[in-house]
C-alpha positions as CSV (number, residue, x, y, z in Angstrom):
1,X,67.2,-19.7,57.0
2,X,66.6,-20.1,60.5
3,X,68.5,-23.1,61.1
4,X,72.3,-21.7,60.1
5,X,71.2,-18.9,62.6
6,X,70.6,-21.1,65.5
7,X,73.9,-22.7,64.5
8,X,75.6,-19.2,64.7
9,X,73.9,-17.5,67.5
10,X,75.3,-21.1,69.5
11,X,78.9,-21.1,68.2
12,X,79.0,-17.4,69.1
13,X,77.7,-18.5,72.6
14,X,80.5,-21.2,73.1
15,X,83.3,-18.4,72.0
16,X,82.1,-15.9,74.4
17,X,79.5,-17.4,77.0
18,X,79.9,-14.8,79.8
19,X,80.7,-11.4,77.2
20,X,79.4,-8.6,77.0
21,X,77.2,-9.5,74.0
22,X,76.2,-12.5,75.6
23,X,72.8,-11.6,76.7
24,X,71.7,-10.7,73.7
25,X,72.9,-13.4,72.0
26,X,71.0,-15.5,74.6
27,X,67.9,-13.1,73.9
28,X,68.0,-13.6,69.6
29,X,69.0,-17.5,69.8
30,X,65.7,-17.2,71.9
31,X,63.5,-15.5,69.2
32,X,65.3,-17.4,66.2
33,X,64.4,-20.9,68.2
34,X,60.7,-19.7,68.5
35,X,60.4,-19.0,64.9
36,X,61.9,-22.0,63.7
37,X,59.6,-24.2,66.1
38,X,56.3,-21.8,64.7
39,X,57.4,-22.6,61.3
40,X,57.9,-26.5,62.1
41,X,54.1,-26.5,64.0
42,X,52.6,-24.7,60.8
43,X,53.8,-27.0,58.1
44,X,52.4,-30.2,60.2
45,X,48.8,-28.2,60.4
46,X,46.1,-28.9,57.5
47,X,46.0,-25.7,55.2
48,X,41.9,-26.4,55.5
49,X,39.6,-27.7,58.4
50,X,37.8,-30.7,57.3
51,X,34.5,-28.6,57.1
52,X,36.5,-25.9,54.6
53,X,37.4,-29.1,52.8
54,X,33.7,-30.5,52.5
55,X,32.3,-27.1,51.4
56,X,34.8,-26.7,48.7
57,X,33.1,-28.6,46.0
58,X,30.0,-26.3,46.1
59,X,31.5,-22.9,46.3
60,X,31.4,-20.7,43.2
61,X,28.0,-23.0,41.7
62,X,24.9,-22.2,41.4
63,X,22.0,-23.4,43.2
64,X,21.2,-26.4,40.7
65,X,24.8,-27.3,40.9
66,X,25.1,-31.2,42.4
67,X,28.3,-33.0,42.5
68,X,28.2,-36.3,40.9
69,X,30.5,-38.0,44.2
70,X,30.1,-36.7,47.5
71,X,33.0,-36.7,49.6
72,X,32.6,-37.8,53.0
73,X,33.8,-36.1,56.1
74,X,35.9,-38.8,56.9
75,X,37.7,-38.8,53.2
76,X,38.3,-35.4,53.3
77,X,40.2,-35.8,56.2
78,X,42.1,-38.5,54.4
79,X,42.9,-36.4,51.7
80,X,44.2,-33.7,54.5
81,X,46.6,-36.4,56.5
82,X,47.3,-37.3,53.3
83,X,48.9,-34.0,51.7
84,X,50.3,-33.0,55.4
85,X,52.6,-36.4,55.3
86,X,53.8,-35.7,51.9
87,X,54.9,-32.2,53.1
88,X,56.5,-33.7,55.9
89,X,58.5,-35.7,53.9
């Protein structure tokens, strides 16, 4: 969505650089190129910190709960870069 915008916002800019519309085409190519850059940033960010990731297994259970596998720090992590590079892909 935000891409085909750029692309517009830019070909309207190299039809009429110096027009009266101009600025404000400057201005929303601007805020359409921020966007698209937040958008980029939040799909390469985990969804869960490792510590949200580690305390997952025991929410919702009761106090005798006790999983049968612990899962490491470090392998929740994994799991995290993991999932992120098969969104990025």
């Amino acid at each position: 969505m935000y891409a085909p915008a750029v692309d517009d916002w830019n070909r309207y800019l190299s039809i009429d650089p110096t027009g009266q519309w101009s600025d404000e085409a400057r201005a929303r190519l601007e805020g359409v190129e921020s966007k698209l850059q937040n958008k980029k940033s939040s799909l390469r960010m985990p969804l869960l910190h490792d510590t949200e990731l580690v305390a997952l297994p025991n929410q919702g259970q009761s106090e005798s709960y006790k999983p049968s596998r612990r899962v490491s720090a470090r392998g929740c992590q994994e799991l995290a870069s993991a999932s992120v590079s098969q969104n990025s892909v």
